[in-house]
N, C-alpha and C positions, 0 to 999 in steps of 0.2 A: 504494500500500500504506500501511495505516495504519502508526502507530507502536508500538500494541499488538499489533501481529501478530508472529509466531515465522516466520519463512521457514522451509521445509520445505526437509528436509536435500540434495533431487533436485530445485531451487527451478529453475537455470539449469539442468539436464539434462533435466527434464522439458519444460518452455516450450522449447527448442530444439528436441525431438523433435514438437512439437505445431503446430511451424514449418514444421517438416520436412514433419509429415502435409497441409499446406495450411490449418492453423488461423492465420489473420493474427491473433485477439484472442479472448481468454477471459481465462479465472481458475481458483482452486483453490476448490471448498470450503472450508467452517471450520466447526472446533469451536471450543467455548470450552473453556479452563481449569477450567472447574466441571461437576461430576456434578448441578445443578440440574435439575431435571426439563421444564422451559418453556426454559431453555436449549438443554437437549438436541433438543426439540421447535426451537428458533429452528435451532440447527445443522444439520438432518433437511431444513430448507426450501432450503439454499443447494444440494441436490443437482439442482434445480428448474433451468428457465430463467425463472423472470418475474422484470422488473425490482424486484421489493421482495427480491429475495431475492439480489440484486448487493450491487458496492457496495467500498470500500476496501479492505474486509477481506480480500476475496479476493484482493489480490494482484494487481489488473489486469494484465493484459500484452497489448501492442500492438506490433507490429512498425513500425517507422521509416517506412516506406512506406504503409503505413495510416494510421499516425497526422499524415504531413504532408497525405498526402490529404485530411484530414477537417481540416484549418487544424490542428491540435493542440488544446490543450483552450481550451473560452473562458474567457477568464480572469476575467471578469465575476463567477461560479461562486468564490465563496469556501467555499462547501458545496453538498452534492448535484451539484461537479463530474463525480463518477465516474458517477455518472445519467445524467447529461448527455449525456455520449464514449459512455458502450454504448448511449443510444438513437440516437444517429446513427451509432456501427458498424454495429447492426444494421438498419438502411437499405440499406446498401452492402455488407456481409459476414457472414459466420457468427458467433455469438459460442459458444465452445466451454469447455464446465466443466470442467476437468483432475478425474478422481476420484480425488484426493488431498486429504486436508485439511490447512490450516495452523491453525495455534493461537491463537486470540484470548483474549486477557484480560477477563474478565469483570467487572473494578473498576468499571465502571461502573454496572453492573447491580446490584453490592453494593452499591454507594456508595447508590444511586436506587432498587430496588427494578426488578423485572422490569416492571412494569408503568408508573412512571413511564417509561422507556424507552421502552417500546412505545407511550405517549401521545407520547411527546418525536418520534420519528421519522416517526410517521403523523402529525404535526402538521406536520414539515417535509415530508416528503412530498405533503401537500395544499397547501401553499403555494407549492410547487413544481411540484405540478403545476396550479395555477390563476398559474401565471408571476409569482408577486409576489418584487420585489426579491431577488437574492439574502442580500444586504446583511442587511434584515430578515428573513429563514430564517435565518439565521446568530444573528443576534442573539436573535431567539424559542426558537430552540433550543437556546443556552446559557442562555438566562434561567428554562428550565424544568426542567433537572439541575444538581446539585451536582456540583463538581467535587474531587479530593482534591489 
């Protein structure tokens, strides 16, 4: 879970129950903090399963037993860790969307612009998925948003 996410107030009652259903690993949707309208649109995506529309913000959850089975996360992965864990969950197990949102902060988007964003992400994303360093995805990624 990122650091700009709000935990949802049924955070540990719902992931237990979802435990419970045989779900070993999912997440929650997310909104953002802002009525932006490409926002709302980015938000609309996380109800989806493809892997661009994962990702921190939702709140990952892995059960213990999943997650030693899969070694844990490689730690190599200074970004695009969370990529990383749900494409090789979903190898081995279900990855499950909890339909509940938690609330992401939008600072960034304001700081950067919607669109610098969306260059900044699909930018790690293709680096990431043409397997270059993570090292350098991390570094190209903050080199091309402002941070507050």
């Amino acid at each position: 879970m990122h650091a700009d996410v709000g935990i949802h107030p049924g955070y540990v009652a719902t992931i237990a129950a979802a435990v419970a259903q045989g779900h070993a690993a999912g997440c929650y949707r997310f909104r953002f903090d802002s009525l932006h309208p490409l926002l709302r649109i980015n938000s609309y995506g996380t109800r989806f399963k493809g892997i661009m529309s994962r990702g921190g913000d939702q709140t990952l959850f892995v059960t213990r037993t999943l997650f030693e089975q899969l070694g844990g996360f490689d730690e190599q992965f200074v970004i695009m860790e969370d990529f990383e864990i749900i494409q090789r969950i979903r190898r081995v197990a279900s990855f499950y969307i909890v339909p509940l949102d938690v609330v992401v902060s939008a600072r960034k988007y304001e700081t950067n612009s919607w669109l610098r964003v969306q260059l900044a992400n699909l930018t790690a994303f293709a680096m990431y998925f043409l397997k270059l360093p993570p090292l350098r995805i991390a570094r190209t990624y903050k080199s091309l948003l402002n941070y507050r």
